[in-house]
C-alpha positions in Angstrom: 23.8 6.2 14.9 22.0 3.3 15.8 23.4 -0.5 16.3 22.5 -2.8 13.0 23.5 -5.8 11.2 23.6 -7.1 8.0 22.3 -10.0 7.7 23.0 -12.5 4.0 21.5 -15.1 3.1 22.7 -17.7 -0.1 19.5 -20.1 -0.9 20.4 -23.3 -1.5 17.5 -24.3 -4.0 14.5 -22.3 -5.3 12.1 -20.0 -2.9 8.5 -19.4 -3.3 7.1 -15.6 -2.0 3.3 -15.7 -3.8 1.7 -12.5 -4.7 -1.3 -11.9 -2.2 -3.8 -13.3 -4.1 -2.5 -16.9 -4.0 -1.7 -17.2 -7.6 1.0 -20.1 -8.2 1.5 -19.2 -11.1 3.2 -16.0 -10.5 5.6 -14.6 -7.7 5.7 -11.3 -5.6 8.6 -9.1 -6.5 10.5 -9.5 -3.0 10.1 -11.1 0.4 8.5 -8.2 2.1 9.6 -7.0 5.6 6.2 -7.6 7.2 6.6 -11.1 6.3 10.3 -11.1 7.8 8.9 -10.0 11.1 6.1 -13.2 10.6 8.9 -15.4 10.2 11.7 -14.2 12.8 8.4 -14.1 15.2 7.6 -18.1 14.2 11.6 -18.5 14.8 10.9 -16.9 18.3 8.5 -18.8 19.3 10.0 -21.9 18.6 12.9 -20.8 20.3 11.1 -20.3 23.6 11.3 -16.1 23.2 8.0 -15.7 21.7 6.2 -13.6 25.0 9.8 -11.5 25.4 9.9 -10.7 21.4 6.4 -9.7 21.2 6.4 -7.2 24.1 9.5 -5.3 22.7 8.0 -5.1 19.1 4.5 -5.6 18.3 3.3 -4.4 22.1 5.9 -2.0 22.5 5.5 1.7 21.8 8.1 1.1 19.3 9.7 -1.4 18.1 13.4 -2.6 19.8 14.2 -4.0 16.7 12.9 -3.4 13.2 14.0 -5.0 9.7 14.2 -4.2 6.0 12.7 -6.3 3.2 14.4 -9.5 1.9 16.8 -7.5 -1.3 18.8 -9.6 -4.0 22.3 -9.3 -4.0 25.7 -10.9 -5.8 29.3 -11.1 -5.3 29.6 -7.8 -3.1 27.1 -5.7 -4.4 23.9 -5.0 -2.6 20.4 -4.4 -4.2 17.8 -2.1 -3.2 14.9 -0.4 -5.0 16.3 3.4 -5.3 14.7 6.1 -3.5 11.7 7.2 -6.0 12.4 10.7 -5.7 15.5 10.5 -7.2 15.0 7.9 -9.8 15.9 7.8 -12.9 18.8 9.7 -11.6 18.9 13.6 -11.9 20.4 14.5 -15.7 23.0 16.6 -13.3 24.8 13.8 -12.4 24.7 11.2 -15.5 27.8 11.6 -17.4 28.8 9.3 -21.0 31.8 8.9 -23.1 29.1 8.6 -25.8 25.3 10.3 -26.2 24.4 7.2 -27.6 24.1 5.7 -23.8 22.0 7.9 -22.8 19.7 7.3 -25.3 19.7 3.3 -25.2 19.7 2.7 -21.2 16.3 2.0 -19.7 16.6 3.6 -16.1 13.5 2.9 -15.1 13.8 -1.2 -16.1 15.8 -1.8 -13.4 14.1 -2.2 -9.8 17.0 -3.1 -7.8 20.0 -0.8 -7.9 23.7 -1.4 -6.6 23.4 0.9 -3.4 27.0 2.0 -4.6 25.0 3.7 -7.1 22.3 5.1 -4.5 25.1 6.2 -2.1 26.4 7.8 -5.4 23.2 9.8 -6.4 22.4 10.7 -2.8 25.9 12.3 -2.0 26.1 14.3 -5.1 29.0 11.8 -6.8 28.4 11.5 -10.8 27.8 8.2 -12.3 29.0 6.7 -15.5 25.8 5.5 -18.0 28.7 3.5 -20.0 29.0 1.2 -17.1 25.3 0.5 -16.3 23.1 -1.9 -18.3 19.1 -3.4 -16.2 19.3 -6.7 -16.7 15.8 -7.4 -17.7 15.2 -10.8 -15.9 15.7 -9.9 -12.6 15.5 -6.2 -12.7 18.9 -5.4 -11.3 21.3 -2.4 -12.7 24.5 -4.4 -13.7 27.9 -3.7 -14.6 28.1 -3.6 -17.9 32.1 -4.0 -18.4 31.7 -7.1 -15.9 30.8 -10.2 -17.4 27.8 -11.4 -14.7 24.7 -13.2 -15.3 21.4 -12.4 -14.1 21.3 -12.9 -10.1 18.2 -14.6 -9.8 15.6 -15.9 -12.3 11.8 -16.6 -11.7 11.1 -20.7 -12.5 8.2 -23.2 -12.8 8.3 -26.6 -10.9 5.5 -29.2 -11.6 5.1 -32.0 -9.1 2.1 -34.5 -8.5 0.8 -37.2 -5.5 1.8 -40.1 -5.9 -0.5 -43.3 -5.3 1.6 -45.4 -2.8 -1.0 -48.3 -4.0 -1.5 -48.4 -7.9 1.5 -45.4 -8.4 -0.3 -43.5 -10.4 0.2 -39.6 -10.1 -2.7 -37.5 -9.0 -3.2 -33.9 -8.9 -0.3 -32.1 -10.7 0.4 -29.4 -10.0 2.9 -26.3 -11.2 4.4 -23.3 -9.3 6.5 -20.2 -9.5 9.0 -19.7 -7.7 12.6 -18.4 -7.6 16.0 -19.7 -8.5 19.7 -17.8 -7.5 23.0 -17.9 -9.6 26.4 -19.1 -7.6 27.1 -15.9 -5.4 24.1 -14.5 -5.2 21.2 -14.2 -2.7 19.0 -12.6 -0.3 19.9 -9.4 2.5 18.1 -8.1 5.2 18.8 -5.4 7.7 18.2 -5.5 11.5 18.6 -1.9 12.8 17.8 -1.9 16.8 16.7 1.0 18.7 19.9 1.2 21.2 22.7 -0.6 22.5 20.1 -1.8 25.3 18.1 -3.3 22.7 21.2 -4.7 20.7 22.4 -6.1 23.9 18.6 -7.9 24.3 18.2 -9.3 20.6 21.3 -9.3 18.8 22.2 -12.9 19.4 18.6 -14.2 19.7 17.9 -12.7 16.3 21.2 -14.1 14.8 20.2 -17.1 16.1 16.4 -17.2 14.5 17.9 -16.6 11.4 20.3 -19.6 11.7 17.2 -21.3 12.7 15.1 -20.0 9.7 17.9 -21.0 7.1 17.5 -24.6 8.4 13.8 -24.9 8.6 12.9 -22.6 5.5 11.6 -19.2 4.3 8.1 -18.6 2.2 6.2 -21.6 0.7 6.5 -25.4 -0.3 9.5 -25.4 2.5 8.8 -29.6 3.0 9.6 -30.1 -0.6 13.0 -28.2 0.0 12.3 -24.7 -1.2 13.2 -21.7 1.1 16.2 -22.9 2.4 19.6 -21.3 2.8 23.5 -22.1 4.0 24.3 -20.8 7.8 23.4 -16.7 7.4 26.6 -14.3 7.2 26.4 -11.2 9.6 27.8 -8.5 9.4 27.7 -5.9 12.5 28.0 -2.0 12.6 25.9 1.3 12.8 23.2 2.4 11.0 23.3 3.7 7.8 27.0 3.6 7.6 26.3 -0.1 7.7 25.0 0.3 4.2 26.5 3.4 2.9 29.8 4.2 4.8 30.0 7.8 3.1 26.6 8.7 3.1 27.1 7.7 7.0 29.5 9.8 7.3 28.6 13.1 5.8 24.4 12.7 6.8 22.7 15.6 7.8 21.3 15.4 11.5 17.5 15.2 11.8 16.9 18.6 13.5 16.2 21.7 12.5 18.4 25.7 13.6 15.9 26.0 16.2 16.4 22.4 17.9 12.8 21.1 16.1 12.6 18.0 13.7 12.2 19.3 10.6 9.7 18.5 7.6 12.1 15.7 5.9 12.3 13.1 3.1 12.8 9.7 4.2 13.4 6.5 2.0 11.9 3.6 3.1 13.8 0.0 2.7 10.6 -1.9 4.2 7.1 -1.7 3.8 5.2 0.8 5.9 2.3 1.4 8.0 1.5 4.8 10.0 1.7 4.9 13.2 -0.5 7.0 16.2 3.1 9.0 16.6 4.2 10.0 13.4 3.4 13.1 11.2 3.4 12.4 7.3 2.8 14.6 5.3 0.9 13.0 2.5 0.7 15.8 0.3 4.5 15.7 -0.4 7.3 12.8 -1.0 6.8 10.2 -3.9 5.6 7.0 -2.7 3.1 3.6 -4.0 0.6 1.3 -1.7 -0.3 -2.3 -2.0 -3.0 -4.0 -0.4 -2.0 -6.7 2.4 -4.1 -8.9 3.5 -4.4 -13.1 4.2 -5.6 -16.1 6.5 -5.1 -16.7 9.7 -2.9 -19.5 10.8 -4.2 -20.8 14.2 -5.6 -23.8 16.5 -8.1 -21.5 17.2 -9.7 -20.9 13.9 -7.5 -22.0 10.9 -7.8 -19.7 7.4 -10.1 -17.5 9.3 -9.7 -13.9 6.8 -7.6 -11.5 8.3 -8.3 -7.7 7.8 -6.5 -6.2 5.0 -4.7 -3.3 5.2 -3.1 -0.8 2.9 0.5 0.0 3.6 3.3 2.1 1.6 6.0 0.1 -0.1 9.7 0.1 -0.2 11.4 2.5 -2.7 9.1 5.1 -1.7 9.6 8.5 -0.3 7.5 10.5 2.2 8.0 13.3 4.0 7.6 13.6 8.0 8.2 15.7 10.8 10.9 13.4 12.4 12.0 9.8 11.5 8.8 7.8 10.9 8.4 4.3 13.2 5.4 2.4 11.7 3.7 0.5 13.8 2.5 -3.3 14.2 -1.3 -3.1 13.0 -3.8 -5.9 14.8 -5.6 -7.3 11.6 -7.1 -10.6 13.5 -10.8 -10.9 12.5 -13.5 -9.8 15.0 -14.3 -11.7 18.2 -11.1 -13.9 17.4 -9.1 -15.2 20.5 -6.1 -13.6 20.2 -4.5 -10.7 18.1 -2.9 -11.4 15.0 0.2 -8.9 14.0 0.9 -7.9 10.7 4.6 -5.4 10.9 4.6 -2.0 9.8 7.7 -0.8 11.3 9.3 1.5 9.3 13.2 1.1 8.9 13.9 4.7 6.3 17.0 5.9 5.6 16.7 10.6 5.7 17.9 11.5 2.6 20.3 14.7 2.5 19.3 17.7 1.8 17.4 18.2 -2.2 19.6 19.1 -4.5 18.5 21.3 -7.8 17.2 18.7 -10.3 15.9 21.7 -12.8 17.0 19.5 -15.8 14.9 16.6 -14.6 15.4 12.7 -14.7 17.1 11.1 -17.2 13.9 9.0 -18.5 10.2 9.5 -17.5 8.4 6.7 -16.0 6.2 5.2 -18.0 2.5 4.3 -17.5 3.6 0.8 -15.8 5.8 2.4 -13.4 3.8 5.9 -12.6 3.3 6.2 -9.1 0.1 7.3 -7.7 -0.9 10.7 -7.6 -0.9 12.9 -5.0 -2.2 13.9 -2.5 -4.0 11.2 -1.1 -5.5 10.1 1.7 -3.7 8.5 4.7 -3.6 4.7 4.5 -6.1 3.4 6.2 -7.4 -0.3 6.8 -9.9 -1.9 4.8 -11.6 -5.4 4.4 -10.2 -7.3 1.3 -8.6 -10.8 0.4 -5.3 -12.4 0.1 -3.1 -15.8 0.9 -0.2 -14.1 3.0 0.8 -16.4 6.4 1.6 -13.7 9.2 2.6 -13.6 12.6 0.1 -15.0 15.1 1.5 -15.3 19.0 0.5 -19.3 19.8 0.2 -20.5 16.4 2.5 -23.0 14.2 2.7 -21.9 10.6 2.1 -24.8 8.1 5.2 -25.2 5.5 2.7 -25.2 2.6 0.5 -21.7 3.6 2.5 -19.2 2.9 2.3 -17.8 -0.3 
């Protein structure tokens, strides 16, 4: 097991994480781990660690330290979007007091599920569809015999320049953004690749984070959005971290004969393929987005970065070992310096398949179908988008990320 910590975070007003298109009008559906890594790297570099934190991640062979996507969360219970494999959960496993549940729940309406649940459907336990009820405003699989509201809701705020001389207001303007219930917030993961590593960046990443709830996450953070209270951490081992029984019972990555063996892994941040690791493309059950954006820099400000195609969290693929990901150069050509967007991957193997002859519960729907298989191995291509990433030597403007 590897050293982690859990990392929470309760905002203190609304957060803005655009879709990569720049709309303000509409949101993305979570902070996204690549955009983690920009932030924690802009941390770094105020910090004075910037040269240090670069070498053991983006230059590195792989990555010292590597984190999972920003996931809603409330009270106690964590969020994640379950593996896709094995949701809507096997019919094996769903038990009711009453048929009628199982022909009312929406399984596939919820995108964030308790990992109680996941920990659940992963070690064989059964789970109760009387209890469960997707919350259609923020996608989350509540209790239903708990009285909770929803954990987060998306908002619109409209503000306008003011005229300091005649003060009139010029140029209104609205945006999306996000807006968290008492008790609810954002979690991250920072799993590191030994106790050398954890000895290195433990502290120094606890302490961008601290730094990062002060100054701001995502977009508009000079008019107060994107800010949190002082982080919570929470250290331990990876995955028991997460998933204490899981972590306990896990099968071990090797095959009889001593040789990593053609597994499923589920990824809890968004992926890229790196030179090392062997995915097998035709297999596992994953989606791709398209990731792309400007260039933040003294040397050539909104400059268009390549974009690059990368596999999401929630998916599955299978590999011959436990994938890594890498940190993909997508600075345009001839530009000074290189510009990092993170593909580390941090998966989770899932135990060994279990028979799922009677199928899921519910069949996705045309809206949530992934995409078919096989398909070819992500590769980069030239397109658009507003993101802000990572860029060694350059200050990221509060506004720009979106």
């Amino acid at each position: 097991m590897q050293p982690a910590v859990l990392i929470r975070l309760r905002p203190t007003g609304p957060w803005r994480f655009g879709p990569g298109d720049g709309g303000h009008d509409r949101i993305d559906a979570l902070y996204r781990s690549d955009r983690v890594y920009s932030a924690v790297t802009q941390a770094m570099r105020q910090l004075g660690w910037l040269e240090a934190w670069l070498d053991a991640t983006a230059r590195a062979s792989k990555s010292a330290v590597v984190f999972s996507s920003l996931f809603p969360y409330q009270g106690e219970s964590l969020f994640a979007p379950p593996p896709a494999t094995l949701w809507p959960p096997p019919a094996t496993l769903v038990t009711t007091s009453s048929p009628v549940f199982l022909s009312k729940i929406r399984w596939n309406a919820a995108r964030f599920v308790p990992l109680s649940v996941i920990e659940s459907i992963l070690t064989g336990q059964n789970i109760l569809a009387d209890q469960w009820l997707p919350d259609a405003e923020s996608g989350c699989l509540l209790r239903r015999d708990r009285p909770s509201s929803s954990p987060f809701r998306k908002v619109t705020r409209s503000r306008g320049a003011v005229d300091r001389v005649t003060g009139a207001a010029v140029h209104p303007q609205s945006c999306a953004g996000v807006e968290f219930e008492a008790g609810a917030g954002l979690w991250a993961v920072a799993r590191f690749e030994g106790a050398e590593a954890h000895a290195a960046w433990s502290d120094r990443v606890m302490a961008a984070f601290r730094l990062l709830a002060d100054s701001g996450f995502g977009g508009h953070r000079s008019s107060g959005w994107g800010h949190a209270a002082t982080p919570e951490f929470q250290q331990g081992a990876w995955p028991a971290l997460l998933m204490p029984k899981l972590g306990r019972s896990r099968n071990g990555n090797h095959g009889p004969n001593g040789e990593a063996e053609n597994s499923l892994y589920w990824l809890l941040s968004i992926y890229s393929l790196s030179g090392t690791d062997l995915v097998d493309w035709k297999r596992g059950d994953y989606r791709v987005t398209m990731r792309g954006g400007r260039v933040e820099s003294e040397a050539a400000a909104g400059s268009q970065k390549k974009t690059v195609r990368m596999v999401v969290e929630g998916s599955v693929i299978a590999a011959r070992g436990e994938p890594s990901g890498a940190a993909i150069d997508v600075a345009p050509e001839g530009f000074p310096h290189p510009v990092y967007r993170s593909g580390f991957a941090l998966a989770l193997k899932l135990p060994e398949a279990r028979s799922l002859a009677e199928g899921p519960v519910e069949t996705p729907g045309d809206e949530e179908a992934l995409e078919e298989k096989p398909c070819a191995e992500p590769p980069a291509v030239s397109a658009t988008s507003e993101e802000v990433e990572a860029i060694p030597g350059a200050e990221e403007r509060p506004e720009d990320e979106v």
